[in-house]
N, CA, C and O atoms as a GROMACS GRO file, in nm:
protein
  368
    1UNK      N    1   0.085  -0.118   0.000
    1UNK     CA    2   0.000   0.000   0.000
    1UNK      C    3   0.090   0.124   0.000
    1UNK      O    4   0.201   0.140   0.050
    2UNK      N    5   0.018   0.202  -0.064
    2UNK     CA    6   0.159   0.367  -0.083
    2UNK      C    7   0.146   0.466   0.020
    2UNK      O    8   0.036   0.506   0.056
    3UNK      N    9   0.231   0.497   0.057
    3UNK     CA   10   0.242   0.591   0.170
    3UNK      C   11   0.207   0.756   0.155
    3UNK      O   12   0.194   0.795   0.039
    4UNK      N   13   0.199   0.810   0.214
    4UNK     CA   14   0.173   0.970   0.170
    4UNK      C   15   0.273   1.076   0.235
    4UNK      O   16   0.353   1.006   0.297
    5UNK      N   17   0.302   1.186   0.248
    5UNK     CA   18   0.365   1.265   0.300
    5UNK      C   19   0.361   1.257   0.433
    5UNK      O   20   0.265   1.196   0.480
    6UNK      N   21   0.444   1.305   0.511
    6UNK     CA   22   0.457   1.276   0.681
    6UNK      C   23   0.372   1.374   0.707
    6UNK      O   24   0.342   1.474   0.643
    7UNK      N   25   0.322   1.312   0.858
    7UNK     CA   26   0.217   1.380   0.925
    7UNK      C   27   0.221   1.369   1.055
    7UNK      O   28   0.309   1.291   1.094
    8UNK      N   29   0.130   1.440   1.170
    8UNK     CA   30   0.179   1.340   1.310
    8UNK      C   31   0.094   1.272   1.332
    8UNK      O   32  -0.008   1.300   1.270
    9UNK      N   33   0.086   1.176   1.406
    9UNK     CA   34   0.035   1.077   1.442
    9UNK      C   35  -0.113   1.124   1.471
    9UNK      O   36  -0.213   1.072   1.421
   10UNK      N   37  -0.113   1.259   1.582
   10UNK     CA   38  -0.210   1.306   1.656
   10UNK      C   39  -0.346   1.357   1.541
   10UNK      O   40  -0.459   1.379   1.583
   11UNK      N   41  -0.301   1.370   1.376
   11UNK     CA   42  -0.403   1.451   1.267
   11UNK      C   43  -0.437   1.322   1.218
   11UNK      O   44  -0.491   1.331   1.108
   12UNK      N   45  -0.426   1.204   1.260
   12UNK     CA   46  -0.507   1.088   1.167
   12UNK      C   47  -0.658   1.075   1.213
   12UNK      O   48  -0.698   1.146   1.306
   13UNK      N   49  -0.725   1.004   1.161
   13UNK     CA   50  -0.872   0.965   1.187
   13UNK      C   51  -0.854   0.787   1.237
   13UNK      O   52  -0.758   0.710   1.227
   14UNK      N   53  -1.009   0.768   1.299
   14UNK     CA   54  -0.984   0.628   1.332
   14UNK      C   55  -1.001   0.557   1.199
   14UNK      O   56  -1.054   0.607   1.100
   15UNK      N   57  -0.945   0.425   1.208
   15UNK     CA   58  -0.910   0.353   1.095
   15UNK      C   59  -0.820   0.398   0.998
   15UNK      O   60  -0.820   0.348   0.885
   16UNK      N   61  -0.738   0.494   1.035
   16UNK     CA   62  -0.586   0.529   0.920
   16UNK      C   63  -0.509   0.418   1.006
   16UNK      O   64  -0.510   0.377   1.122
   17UNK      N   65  -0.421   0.386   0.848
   17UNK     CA   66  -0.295   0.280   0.907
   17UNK      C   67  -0.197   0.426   0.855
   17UNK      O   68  -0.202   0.525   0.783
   18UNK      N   69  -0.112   0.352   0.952
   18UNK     CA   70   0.006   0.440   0.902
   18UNK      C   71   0.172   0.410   0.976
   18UNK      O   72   0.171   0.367   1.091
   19UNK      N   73   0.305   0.434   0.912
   19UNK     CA   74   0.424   0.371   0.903
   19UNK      C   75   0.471   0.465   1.032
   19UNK      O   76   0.463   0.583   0.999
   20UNK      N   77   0.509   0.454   1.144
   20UNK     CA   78   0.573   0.552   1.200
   20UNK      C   79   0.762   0.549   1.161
   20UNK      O   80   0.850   0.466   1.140
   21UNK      N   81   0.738   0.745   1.172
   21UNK     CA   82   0.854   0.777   1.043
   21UNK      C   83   0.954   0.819   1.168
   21UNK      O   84   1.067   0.772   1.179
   22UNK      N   85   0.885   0.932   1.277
   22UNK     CA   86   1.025   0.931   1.359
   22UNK      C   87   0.955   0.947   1.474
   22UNK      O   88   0.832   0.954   1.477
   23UNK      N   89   1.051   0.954   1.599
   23UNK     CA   90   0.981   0.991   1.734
   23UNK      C   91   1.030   1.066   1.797
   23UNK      O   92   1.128   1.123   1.750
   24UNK      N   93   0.988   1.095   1.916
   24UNK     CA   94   1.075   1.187   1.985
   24UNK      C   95   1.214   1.156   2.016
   24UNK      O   96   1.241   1.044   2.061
   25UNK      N   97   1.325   1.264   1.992
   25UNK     CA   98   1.450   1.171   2.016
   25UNK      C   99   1.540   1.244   2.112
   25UNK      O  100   1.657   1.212   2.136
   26UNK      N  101   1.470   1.355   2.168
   26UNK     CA  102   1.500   1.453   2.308
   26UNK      C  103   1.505   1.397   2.388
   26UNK      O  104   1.618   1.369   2.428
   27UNK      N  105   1.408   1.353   2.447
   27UNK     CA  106   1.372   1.288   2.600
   27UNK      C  107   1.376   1.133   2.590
   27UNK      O  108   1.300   1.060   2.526
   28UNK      N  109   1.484   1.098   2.667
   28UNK     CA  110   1.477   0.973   2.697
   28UNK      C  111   1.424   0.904   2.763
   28UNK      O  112   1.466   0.790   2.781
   29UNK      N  113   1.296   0.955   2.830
   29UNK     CA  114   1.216   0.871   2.899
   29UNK      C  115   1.106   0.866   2.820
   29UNK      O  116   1.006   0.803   2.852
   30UNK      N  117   1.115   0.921   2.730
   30UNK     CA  118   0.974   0.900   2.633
   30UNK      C  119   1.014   0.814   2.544
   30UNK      O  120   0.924   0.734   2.517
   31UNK      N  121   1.154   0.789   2.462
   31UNK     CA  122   1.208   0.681   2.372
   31UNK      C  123   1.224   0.579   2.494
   31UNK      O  124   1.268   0.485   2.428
   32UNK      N  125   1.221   0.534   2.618
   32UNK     CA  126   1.222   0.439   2.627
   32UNK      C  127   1.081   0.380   2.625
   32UNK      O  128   1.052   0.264   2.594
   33UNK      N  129   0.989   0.484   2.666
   33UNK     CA  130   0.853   0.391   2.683
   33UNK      C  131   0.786   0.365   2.581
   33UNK      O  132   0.687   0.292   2.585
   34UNK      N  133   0.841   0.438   2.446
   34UNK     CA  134   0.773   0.427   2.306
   34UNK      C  135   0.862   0.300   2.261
   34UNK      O  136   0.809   0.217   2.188
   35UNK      N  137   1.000   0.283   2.306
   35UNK     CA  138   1.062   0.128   2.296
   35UNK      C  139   0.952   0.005   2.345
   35UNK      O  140   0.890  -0.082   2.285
   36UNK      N  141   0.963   0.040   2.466
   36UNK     CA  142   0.902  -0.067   2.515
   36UNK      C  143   0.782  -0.107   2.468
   36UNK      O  144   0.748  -0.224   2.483
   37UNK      N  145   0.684   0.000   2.394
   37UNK     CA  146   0.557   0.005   2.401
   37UNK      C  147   0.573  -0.043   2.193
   37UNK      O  148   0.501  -0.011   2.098
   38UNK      N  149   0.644  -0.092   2.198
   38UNK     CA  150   0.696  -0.140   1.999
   38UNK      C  151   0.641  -0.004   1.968
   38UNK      O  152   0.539  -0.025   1.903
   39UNK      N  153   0.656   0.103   1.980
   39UNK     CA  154   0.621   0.218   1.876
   39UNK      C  155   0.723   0.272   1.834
   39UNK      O  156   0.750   0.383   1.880
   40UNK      N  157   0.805   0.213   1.740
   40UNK     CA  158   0.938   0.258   1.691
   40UNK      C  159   0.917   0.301   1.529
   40UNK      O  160   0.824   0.255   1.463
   41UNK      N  161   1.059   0.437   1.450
   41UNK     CA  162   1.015   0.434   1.331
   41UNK      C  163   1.029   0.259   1.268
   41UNK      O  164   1.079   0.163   1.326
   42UNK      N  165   0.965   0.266   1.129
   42UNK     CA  166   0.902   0.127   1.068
   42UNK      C  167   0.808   0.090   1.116
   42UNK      O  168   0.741   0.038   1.027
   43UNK      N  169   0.739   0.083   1.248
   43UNK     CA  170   0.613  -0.029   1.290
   43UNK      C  171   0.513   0.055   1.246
   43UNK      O  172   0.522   0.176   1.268
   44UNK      N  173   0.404   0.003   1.180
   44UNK     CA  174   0.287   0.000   1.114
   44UNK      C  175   0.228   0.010   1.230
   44UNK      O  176   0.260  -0.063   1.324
   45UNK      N  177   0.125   0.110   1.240
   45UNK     CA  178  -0.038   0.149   1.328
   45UNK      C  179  -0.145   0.116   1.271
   45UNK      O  180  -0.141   0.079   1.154
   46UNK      N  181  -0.285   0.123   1.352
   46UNK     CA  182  -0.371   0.171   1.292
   46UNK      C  183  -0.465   0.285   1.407
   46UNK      O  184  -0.485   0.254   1.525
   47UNK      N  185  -0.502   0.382   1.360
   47UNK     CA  186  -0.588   0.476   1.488
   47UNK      C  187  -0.732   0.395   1.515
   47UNK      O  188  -0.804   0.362   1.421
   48UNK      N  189  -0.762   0.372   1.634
   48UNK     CA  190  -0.834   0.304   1.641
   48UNK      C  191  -0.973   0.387   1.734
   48UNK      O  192  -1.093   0.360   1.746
   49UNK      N  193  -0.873   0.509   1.794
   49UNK     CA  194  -1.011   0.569   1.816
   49UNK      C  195  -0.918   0.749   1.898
   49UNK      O  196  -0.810   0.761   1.957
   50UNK      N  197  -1.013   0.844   1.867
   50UNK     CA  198  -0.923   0.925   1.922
   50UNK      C  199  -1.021   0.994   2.040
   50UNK      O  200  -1.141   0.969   2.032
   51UNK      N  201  -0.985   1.063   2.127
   51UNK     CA  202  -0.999   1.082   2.235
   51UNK      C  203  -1.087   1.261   2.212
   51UNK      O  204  -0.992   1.337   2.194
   52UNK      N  205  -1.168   1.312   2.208
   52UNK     CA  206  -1.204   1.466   2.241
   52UNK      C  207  -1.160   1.537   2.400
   52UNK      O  208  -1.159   1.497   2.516
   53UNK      N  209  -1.121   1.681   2.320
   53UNK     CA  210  -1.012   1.772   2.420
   53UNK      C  211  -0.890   1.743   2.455
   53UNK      O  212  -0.842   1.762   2.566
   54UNK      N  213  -0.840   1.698   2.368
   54UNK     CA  214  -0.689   1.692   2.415
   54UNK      C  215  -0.680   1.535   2.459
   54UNK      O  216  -0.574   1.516   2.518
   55UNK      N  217  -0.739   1.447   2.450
   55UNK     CA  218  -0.772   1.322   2.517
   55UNK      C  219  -0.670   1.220   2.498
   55UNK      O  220  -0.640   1.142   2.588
   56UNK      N  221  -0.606   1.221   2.360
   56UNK     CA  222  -0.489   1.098   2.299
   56UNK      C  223  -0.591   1.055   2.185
   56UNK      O  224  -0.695   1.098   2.136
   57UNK      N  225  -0.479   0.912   2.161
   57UNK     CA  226  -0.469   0.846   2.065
   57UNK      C  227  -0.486   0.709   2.081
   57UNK      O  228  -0.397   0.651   2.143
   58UNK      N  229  -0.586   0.640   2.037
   58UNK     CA  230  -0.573   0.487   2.113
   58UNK      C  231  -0.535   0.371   1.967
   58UNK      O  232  -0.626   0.308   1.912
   59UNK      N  233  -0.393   0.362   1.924
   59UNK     CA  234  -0.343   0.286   1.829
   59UNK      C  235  -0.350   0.123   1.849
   59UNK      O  236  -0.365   0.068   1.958
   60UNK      N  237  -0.337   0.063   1.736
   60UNK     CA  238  -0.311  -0.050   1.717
   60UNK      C  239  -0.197  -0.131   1.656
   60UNK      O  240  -0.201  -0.151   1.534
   61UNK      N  241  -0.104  -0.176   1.722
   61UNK     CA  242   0.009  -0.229   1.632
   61UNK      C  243  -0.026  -0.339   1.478
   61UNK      O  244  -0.125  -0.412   1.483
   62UNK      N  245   0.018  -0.340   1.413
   62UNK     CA  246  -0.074  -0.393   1.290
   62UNK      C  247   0.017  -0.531   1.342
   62UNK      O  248  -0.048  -0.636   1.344
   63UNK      N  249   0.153  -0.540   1.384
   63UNK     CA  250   0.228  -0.678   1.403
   63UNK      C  251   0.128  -0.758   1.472
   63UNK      O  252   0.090  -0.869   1.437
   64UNK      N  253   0.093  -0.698   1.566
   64UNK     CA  254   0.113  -0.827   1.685
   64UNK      C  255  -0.045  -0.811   1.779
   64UNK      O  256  -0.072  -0.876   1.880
   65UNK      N  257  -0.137  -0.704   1.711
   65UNK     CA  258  -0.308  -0.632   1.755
   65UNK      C  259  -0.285  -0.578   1.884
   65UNK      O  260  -0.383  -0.563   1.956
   66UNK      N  261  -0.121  -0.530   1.946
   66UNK     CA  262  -0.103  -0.458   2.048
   66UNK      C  263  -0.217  -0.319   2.064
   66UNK      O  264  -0.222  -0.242   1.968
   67UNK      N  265  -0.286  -0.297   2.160
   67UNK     CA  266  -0.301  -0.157   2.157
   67UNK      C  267  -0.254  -0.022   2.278
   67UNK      O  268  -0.248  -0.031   2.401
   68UNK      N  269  -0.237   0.051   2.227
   68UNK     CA  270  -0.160   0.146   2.286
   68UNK      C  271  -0.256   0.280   2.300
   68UNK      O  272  -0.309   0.308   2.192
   69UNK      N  273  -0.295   0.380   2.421
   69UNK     CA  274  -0.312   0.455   2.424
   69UNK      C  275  -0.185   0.588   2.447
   69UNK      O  276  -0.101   0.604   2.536
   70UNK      N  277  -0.213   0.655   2.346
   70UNK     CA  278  -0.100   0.809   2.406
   70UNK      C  279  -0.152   0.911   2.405
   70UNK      O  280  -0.248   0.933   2.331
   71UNK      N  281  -0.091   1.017   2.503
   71UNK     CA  282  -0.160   1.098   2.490
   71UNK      C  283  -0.127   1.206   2.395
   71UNK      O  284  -0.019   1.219   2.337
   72UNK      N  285  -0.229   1.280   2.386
   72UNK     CA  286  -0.195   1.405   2.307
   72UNK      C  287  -0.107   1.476   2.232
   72UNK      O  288  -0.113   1.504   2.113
   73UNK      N  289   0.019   1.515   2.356
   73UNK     CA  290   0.101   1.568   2.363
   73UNK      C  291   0.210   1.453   2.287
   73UNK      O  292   0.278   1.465   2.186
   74UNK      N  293   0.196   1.345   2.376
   74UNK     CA  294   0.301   1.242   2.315
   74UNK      C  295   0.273   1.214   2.142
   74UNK      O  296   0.367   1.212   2.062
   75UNK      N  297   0.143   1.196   2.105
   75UNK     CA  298   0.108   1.178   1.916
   75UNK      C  299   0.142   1.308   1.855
   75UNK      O  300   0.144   1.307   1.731
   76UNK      N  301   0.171   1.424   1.914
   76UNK     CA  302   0.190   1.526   1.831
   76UNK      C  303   0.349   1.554   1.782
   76UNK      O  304   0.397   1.624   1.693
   77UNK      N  305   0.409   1.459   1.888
   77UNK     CA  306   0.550   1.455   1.851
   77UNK      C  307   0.605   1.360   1.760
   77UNK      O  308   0.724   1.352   1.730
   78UNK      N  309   0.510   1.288   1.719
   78UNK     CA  310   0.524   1.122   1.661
   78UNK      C  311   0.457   1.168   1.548
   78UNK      O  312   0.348   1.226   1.538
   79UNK      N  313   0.592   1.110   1.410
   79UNK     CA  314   0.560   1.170   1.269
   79UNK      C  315   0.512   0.991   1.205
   79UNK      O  316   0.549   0.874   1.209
   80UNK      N  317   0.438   1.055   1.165
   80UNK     CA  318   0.405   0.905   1.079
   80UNK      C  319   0.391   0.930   0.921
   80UNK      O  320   0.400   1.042   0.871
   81UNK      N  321   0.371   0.822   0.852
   81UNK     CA  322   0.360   0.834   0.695
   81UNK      C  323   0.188   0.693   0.657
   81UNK      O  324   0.193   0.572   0.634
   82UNK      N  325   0.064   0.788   0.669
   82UNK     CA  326  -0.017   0.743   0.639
   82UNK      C  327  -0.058   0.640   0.502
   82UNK      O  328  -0.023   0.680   0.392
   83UNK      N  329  -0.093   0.579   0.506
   83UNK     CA  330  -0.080   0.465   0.382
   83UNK      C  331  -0.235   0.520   0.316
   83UNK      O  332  -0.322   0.573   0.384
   84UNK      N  333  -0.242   0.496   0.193
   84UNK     CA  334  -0.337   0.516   0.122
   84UNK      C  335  -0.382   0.446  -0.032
   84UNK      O  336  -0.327   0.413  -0.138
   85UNK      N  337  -0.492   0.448   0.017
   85UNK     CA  338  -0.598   0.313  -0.050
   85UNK      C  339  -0.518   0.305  -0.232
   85UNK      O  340  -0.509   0.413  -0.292
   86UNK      N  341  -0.471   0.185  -0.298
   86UNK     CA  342  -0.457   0.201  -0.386
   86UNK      C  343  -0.529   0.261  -0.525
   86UNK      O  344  -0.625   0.194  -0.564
   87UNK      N  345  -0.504   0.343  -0.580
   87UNK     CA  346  -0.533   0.429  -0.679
   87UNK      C  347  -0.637   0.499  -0.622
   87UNK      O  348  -0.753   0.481  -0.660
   88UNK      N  349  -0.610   0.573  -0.538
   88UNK     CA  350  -0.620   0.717  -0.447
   88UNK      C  351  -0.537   0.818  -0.443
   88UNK      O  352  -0.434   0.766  -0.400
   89UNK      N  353  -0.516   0.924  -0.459
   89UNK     CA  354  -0.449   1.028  -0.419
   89UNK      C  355  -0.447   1.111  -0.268
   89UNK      O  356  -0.531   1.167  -0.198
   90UNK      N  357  -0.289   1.080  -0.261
   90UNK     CA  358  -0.304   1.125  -0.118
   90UNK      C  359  -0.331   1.294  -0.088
   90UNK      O  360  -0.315   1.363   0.012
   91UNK      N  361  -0.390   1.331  -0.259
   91UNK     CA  362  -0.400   1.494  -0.217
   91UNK      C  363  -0.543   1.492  -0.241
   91UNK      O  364  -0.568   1.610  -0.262
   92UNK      N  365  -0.647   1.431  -0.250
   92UNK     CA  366  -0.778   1.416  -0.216
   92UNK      C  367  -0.820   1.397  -0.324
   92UNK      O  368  -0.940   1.377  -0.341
   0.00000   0.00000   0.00000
């Protein structure tokens, strides 16, 4: 499936898959828990539901049907590359 221009994690809708491209790489207590939590660049998502007011992000690992809630703040730092439906344009 083809990917589209980077985006953050936090502007997807539920049911986007998408490639995560980079993460935070400042704070090391946030790369470790995005380690631990398999949300590294390469692993495939899917949004599975998002949160109103600032609420997060509740993802799905496509590997392994892990799911992960983050919050807000944490998906806005997290760039991903949304996949899109074959012979679609990722400019609408």
């Amino acid at each position: 499936m083809p990917t589209s221009h980077a985006v953050h994690l936090s502007s997807l809708l539920p049911h986007q898959r998408a490639r995560i491209g980079q993460v935070p790489s400042r704070d090391p207590e946030k790369l470790r828990y995005l380690g631990e939590a398999r949300i590294v660049p390469g692993a495939e998502v899917e949004v599975i539901e998002t949160y109103p007011y600032g609420g997060g992000t509740r993802v799905r690992l496509l590997a392994d049907g892990t799911e992960r809630v983050l919050s807000r703040e944490l998906a806005d730092e997290i760039t991903v590359y949304p996949q899109v439906a074959e012979g679609r344009s990722s400019d609408g």
